[in-house]
C-alpha positions as CSV (number, residue, x, y, z in Angstrom):
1,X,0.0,0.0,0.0
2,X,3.0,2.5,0.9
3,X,4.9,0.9,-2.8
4,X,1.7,2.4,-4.3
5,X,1.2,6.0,-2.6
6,X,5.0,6.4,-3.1
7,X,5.0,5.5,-7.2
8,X,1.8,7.6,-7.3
9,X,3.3,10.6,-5.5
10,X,7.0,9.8,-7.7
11,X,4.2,9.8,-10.6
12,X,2.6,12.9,-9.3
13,X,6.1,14.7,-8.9
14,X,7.8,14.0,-12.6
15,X,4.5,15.1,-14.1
16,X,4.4,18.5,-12.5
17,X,8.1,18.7,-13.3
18,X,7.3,18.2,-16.9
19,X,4.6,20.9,-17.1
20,X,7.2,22.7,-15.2
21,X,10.0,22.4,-18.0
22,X,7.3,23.2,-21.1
23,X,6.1,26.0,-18.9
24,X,9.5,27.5,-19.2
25,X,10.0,26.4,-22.7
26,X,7.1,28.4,-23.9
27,X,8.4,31.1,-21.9
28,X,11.8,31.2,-23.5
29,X,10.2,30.7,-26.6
30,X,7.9,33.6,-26.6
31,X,10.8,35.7,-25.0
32,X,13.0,34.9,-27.5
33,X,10.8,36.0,-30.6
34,X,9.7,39.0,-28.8
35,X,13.7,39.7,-29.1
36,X,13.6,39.1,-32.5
37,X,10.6,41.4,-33.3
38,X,12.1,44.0,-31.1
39,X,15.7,43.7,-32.4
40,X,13.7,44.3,-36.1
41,X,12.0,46.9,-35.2
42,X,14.8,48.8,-34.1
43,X,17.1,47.9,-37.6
44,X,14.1,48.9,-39.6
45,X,14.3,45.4,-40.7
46,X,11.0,44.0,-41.2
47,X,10.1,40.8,-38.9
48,X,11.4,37.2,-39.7
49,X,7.6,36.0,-40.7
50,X,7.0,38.2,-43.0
51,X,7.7,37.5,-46.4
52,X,11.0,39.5,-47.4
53,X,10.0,40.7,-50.7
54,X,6.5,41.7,-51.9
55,X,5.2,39.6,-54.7
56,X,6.8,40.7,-57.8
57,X,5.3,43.0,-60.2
58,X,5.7,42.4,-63.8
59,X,8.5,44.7,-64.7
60,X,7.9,47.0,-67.5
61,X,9.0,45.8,-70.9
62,X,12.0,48.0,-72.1
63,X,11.1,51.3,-73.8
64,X,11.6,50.7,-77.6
65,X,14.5,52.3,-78.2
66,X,13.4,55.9,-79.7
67,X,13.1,56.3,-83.4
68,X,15.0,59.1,-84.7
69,X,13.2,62.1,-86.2
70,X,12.5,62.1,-89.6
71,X,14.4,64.5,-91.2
72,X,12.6,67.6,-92.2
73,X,12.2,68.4,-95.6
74,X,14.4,70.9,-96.8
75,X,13.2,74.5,-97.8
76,X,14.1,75.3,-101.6
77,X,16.0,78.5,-101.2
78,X,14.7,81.2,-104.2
79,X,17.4,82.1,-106.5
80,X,19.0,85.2,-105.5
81,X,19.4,88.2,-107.6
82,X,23.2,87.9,-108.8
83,X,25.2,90.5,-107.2
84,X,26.4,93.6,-108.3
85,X,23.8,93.2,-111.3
86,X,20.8,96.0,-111.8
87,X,17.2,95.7,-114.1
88,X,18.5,97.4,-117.3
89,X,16.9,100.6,-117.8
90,X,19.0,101.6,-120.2
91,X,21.1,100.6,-123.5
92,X,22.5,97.2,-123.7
93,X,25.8,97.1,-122.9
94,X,27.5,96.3,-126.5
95,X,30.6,96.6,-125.4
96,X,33.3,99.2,-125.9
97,X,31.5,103.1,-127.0
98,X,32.5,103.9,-130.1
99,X,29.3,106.1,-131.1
100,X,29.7,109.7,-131.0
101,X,27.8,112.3,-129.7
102,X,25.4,113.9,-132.1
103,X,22.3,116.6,-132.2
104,X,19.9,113.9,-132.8
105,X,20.7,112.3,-129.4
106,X,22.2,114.8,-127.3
107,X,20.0,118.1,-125.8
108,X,22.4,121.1,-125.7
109,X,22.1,124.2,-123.6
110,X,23.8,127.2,-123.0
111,X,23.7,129.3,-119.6
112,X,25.7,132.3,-118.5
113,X,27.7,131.8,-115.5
114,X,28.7,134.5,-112.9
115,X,32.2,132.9,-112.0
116,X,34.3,133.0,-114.0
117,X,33.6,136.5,-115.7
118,X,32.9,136.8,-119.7
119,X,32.1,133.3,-119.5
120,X,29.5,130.6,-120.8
121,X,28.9,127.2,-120.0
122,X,27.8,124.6,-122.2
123,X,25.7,121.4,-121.2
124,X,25.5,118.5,-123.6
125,X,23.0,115.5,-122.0
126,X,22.6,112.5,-123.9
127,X,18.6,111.7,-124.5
128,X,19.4,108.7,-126.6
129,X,18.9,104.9,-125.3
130,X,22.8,104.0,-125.8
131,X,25.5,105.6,-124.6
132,X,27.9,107.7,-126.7
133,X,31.0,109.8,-126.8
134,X,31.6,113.5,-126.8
135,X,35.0,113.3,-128.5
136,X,37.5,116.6,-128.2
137,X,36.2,119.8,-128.0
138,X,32.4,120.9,-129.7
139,X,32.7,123.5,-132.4
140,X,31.2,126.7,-131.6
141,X,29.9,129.2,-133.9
142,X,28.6,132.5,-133.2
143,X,25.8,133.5,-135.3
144,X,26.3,133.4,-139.3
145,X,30.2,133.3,-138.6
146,X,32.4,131.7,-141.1
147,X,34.2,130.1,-138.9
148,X,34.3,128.1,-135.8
149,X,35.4,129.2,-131.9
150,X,39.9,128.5,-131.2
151,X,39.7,124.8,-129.2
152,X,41.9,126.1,-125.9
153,X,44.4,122.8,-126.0
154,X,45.5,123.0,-122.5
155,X,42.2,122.0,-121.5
156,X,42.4,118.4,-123.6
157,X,41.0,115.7,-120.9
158,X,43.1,112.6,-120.5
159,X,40.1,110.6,-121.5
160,X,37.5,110.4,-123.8
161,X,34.5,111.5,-122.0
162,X,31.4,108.8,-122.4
163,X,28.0,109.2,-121.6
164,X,25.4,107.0,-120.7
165,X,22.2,107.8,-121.4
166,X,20.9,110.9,-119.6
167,X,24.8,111.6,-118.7
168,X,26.1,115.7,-119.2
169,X,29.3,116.5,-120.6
170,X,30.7,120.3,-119.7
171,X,32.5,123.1,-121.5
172,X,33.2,126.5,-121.4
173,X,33.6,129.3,-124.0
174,X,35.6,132.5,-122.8
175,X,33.7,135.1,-125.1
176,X,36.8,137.5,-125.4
177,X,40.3,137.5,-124.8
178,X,42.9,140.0,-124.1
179,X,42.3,142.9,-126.5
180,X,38.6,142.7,-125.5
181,X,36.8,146.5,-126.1
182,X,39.4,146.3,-128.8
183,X,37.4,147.2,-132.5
184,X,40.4,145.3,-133.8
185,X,39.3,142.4,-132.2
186,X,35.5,142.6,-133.9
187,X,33.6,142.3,-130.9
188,X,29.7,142.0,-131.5
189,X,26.7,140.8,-129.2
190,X,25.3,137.6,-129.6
191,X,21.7,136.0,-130.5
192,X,22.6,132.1,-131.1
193,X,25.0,130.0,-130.5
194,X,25.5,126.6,-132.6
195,X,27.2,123.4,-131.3
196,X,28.4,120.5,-133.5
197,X,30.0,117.7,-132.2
198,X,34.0,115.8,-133.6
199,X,34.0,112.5,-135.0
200,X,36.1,109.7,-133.0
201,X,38.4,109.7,-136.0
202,X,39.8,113.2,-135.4
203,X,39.2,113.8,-138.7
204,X,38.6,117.4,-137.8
205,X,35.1,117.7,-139.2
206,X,31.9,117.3,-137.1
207,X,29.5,114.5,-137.5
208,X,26.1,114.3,-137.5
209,X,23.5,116.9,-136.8
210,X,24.6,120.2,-134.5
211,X,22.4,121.9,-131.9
212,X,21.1,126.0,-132.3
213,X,20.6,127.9,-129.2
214,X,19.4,130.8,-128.4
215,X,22.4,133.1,-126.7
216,X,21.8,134.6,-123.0
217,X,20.8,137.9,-123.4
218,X,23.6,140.4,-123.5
219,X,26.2,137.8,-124.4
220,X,29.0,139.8,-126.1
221,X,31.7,138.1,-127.9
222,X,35.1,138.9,-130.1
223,X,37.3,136.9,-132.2
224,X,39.6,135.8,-129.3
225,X,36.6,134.0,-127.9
226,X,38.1,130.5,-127.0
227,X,36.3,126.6,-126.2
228,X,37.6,124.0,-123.9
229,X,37.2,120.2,-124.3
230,X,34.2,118.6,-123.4
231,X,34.5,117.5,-119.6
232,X,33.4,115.0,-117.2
233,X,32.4,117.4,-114.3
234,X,31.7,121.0,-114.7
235,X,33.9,122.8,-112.6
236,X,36.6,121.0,-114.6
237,X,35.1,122.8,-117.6
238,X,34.7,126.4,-115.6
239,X,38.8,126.3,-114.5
240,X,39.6,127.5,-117.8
């Protein structure tokens, strides 16, 4: 009866023990993964039971690759004028001027000028559609005279003066010379005043058709009257 209470109570004993010892266990355990959690928490690591990555979403196919712009289509530039060309509003350019000067294409006109004294001025603008040349000096007649006004040589130009159309050529006539008031020197006022114009041949004729103007009044004039060259600008022609 004793054996049996004893092995009961030994029974009894190891039993408790052994909820003892799980008790603990469970204990540990719990303590243990409250470490864990804790120790995650404070490593911003997520806890050990949940999943470490999220379920995977299906990652975008790669951008196709980009195509390169078309090119643009390119502007047709306009043809550009050439340079250093004008419309032609004039002759056509022939080449080298060898056309003289004439009354049937040049407008003449005579003017008195105040500076220099005893002096005229003579204009000769070309109205034609081509250009031409006022070769050497005009001849210059006073009135019903026989003969023409002396050409003053030392006012020859170094070039042949051409003339485009609308273009003036210049020359002056010095109406007396030194014996003026002279009677030896025939001095007589003037009413009109023809211009003819000199070949390119220097012949030593005129060519062509002259101009007859009418003579500023009071326009007095001898025989030492004199006539320069036809010139390019018209103080050139008024230095004489």
């Amino acid at each position: 009866m004793r054996i049996t209470v004893r092995v009961a109570a030994t029974t009894a004993t190891a039993l408790i023990a052994a909820l003892s010892l799980t008790a603990c266990q469970g204990d540990g355990a719990e303590s243990a993964a409250a470490s864990k959690a804790s120790a995650g928490a404070s490593t911003g690591q997520e806890p050990a039971s949940k999943p470490s990555t999220l379920p995977s979403e299906a990652s975008p196919s790669a951008a196709p690759p980009s195509a390169s712009p078309s090119r643009q289509p390119q502007k047709q530039s306009r043809p550009s004028p050439r340079q250093g060309t004008r419309p032609t509003t004039g002759a056509k350019d022939d080449g080298p001027v060898t056309t003289a000067c004439t009354g049937a294409t040049a407008k003449v006109v005579v003017s008195k000028v105040s500076r220099p004294v005893n002096h005229l001025l003579l204009t000769v603008t070309n109205t034609g559609s081509r250009a031409c040349n006022a070769y050497g000096a005009p001849f210059v007649g006073f009135d019903d005279a026989q003969a023409p006004v002396r050409v003053l040589e030392e006012s020859r130009p170094q070039a042949v003066v051409t003339l485009a159309p609308g273009d003036s050529a210049y020359a002056s006539v010095t109406l007396s010379g030194e014996r003026g008031g002279d009677p030896d020197a025939h001095g007589r006022t003037v009413r009109k005043v023809s211009v003819h114009f000199a070949p390119g041949d220097g012949s030593g004729g005129s060519v062509g058709s002259g101009r007859t103007v009418a003579a500023p009044s009071g326009t007095y004039a001898d025989d030492d009257a004199t006539v320069t060259y036809w010139q390019r600008e018209m103080d050139q022609a008024l230095t004489f």
